[in-house]
C-alpha positions as CSV (number, residue, x, y, z in Angstrom):
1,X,-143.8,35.3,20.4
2,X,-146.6,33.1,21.6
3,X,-148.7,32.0,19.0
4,X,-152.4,31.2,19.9
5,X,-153.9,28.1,18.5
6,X,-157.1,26.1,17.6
7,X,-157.5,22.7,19.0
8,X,-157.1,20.8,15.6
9,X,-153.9,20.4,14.4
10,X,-155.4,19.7,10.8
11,X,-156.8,23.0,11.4
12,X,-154.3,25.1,13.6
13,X,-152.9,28.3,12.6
14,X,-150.7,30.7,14.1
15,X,-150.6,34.5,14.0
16,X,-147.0,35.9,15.8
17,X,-147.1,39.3,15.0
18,X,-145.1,41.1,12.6
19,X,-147.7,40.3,10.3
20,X,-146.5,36.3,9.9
21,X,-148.6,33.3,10.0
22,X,-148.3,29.8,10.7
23,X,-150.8,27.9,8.9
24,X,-151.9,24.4,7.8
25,X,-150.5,24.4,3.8
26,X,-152.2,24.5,0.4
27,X,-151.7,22.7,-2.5
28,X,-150.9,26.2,-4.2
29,X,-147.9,26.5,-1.3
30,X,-146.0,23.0,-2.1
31,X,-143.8,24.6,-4.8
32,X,-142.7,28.0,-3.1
33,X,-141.8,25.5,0.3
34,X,-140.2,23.3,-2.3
35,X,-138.2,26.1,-3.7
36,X,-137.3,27.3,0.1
37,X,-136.4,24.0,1.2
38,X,-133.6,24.3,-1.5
39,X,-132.3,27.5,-0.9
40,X,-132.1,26.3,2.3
41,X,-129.9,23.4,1.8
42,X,-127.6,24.4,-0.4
43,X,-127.2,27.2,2.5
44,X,-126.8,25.0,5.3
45,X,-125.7,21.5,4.1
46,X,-123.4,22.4,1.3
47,X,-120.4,23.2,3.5
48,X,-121.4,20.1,5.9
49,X,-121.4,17.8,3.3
50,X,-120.5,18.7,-0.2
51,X,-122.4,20.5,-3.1
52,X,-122.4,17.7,-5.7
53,X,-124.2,15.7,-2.3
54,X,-126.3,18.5,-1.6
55,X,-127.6,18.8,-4.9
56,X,-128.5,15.0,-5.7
57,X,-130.4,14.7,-2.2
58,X,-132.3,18.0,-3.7
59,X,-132.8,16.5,-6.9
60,X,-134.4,13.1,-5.2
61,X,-135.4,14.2,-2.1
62,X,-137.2,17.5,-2.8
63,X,-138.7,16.4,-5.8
64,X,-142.1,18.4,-7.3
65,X,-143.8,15.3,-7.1
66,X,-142.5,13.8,-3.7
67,X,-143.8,17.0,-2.1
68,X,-146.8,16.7,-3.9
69,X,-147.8,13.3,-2.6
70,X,-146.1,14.6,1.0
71,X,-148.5,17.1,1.1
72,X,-152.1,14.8,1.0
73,X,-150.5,11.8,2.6
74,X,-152.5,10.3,5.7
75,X,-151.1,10.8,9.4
76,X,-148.8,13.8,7.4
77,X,-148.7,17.6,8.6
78,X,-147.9,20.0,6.1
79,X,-147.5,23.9,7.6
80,X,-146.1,27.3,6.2
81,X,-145.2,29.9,7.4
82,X,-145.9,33.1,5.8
83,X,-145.4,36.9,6.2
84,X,-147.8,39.1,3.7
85,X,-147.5,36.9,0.7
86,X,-144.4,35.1,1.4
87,X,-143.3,31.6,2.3
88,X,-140.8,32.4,5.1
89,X,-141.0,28.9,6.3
90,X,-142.6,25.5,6.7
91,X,-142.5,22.6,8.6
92,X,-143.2,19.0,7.3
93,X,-144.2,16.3,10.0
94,X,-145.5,12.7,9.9
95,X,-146.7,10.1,12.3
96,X,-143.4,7.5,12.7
97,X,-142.5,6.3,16.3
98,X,-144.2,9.6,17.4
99,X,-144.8,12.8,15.6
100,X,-141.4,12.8,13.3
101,X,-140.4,16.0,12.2
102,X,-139.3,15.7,8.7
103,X,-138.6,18.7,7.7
104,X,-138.3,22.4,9.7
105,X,-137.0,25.5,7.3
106,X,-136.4,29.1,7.3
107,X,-136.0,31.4,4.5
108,X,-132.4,32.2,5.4
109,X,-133.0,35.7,5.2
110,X,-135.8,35.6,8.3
111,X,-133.7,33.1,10.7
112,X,-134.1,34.2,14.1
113,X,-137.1,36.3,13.9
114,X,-139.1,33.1,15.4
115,X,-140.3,31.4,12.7
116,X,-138.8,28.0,13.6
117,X,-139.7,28.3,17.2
118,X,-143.8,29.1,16.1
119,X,-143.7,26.3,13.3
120,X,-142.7,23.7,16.1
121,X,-145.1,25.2,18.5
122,X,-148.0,24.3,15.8
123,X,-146.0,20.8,15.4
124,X,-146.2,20.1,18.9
125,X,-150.2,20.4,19.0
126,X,-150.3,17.8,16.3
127,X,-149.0,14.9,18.3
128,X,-150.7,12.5,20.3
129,X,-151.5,13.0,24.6
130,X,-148.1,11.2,25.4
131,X,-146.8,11.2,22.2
132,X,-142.8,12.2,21.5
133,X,-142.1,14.6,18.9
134,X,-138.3,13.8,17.5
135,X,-136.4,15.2,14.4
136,X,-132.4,14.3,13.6
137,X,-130.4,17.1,12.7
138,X,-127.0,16.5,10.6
139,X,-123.7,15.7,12.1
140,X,-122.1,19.6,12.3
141,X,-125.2,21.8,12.1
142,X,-124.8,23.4,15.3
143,X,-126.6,26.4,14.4
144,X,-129.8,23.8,14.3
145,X,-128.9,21.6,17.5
146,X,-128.3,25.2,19.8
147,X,-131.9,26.0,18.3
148,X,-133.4,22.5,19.2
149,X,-131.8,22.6,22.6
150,X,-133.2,26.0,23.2
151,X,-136.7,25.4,22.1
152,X,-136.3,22.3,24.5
153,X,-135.4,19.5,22.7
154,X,-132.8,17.2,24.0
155,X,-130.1,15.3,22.5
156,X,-131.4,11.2,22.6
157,X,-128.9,9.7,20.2
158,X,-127.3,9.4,17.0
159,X,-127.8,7.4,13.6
160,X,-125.9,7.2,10.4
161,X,-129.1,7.7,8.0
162,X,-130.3,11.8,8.7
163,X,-133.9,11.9,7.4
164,X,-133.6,7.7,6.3
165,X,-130.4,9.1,4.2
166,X,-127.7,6.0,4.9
167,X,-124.2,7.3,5.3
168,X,-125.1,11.0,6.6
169,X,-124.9,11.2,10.2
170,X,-127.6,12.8,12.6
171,X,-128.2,13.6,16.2
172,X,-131.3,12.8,17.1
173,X,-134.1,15.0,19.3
174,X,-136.8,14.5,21.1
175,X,-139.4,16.2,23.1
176,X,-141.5,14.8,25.4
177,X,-144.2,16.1,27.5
């Protein structure tokens, strides 16, 4: 699945066949990736680090409002991906010490149908000639480090605050190049 893309990042869009789409987002998307954001973890993260946990990151984190302002902030990238009318993914990536991935999800129901691999391929032709793209991943989600290695990311360290979140450790990507 190789997407083809404009040169704008503000402005590039992905089509990988099977009738999805990787495209910059909308305001009208920022709920349904909201909503699929949660889904996706309380899938993933529950068993990694509790539900009660889970579900207060959620409720601060993933706020209706905090996406909101996400969505229109300067040096921010905002993308969904979509198959027909649905919100299968999105990816949510601003300018911090690089191009910082933020945020990378999957409807759990599509994983592995190369949704993830075509929302960082639009990520990547965001950043900067020279610029590092870099993400952390939670201490014990190895479904998501096997996927960052393969799309070639590679291990550069760890931290104790996953997404600025003190007290949940992270490995940290990077990809340079």
């Amino acid at each position: 699945l190789r997407p083809s893309m404009n040169c704008s990042a503000r402005k590039s869009e992905a089509n990988m066949g099977g009738g999805t789409t990787v495209r910059l987002a909308q305001e009208q998307d920022v709920e349904s990736a909201r909503q699929l954001t949660n889904r996706s973890w309380i899938n993933t993260y529950s068993s990694l680090i509790g539900e009660a946990v889970t579900r207060e990151i959620i409720e601060d984190r993933h706020s209706a409002t905090r996406f909101r302002s996400q969505f229109s902030a300067p040096g921010s990238f905002f993308w969904v991906a979509e198959r027909g009318d649905q919100l299968v993914g999105h990816c949510y990536a601003i300018q911090k010490d690089g191009l910082f991935v933020d945020r990378l999800h999957v409807d759990p129901d599509q994983k592995g149908a190369g949704i993830g691999r075509a929302l960082l391929e639009v990520a990547d032709t965001a950043r900067k000639p020279g610029q590092r793209i870099w993400l952390d991943v939670l201490t014990g989600n190895v479904a998501a480090c096997t996927f960052y290695e393969r799309v070639g990311y590679q291990k550069i360290g760890v931290t104790d605050a996953c997404g600025g979140l003190l007290g949940i450790p992270a490995i940290i990507f990077e990809k340079r190049g």
